[in-house]
N, C-alpha and C positions, 0 to 999 in steps of 0.2 A: 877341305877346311884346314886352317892351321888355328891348331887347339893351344898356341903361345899367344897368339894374335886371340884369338877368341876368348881366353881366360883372362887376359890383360883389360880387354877392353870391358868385359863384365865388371871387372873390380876398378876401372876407372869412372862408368856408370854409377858401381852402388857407393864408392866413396865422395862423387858430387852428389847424388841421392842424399847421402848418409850428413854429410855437412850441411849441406841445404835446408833439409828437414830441424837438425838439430838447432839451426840461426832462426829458423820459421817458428818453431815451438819457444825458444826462448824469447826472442821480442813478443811472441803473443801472450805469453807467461807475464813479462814483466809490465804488458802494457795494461792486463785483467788487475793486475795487482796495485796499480796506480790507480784506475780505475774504483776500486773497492771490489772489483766481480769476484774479486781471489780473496784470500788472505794469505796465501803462503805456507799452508800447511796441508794442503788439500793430494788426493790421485786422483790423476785424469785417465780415463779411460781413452784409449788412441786406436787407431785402426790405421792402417796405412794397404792403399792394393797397390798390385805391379801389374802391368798390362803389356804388353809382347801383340802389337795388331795382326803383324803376320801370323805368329803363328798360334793363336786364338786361344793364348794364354790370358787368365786374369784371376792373381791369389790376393788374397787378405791377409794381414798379418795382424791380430792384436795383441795388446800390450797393457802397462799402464805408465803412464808419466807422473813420476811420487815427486813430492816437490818439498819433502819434509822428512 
């Protein structure tokens, strides 16, 4: 295994993750708020899992998304 190769591509996984998520969570945010579901001051509680099939990984991570 080459552990540049292997550390590189982890962190180009969890920075498309990481942006992805972050555009996924803001249009759902600004679309609740248009809506009336939100009002803009609220925390959301978030969970996010990571799954790995081979190798029969699967964590949870929670949080909270403050919006105020």
């Amino acid at each position: 295994m080459n552990e540049e190769t292997f550390n590189l591509s982890i962190r180009k996984f969890l920075k498309k993750v990481g942006i992805g998520s972050q555009r996924e969570i803001e249009q759902a945010v600004d679309k609740a708020i248009e809506e009336g579901r939100l009002k803009g001051t609220e925390t959301l509680p978030a969970r996010m899992t990571l799954e790995v099939g081979d190798l029969n990984l699967r964590i949870d991570f929670e949080g909270n998304v403050e919006l105020e």
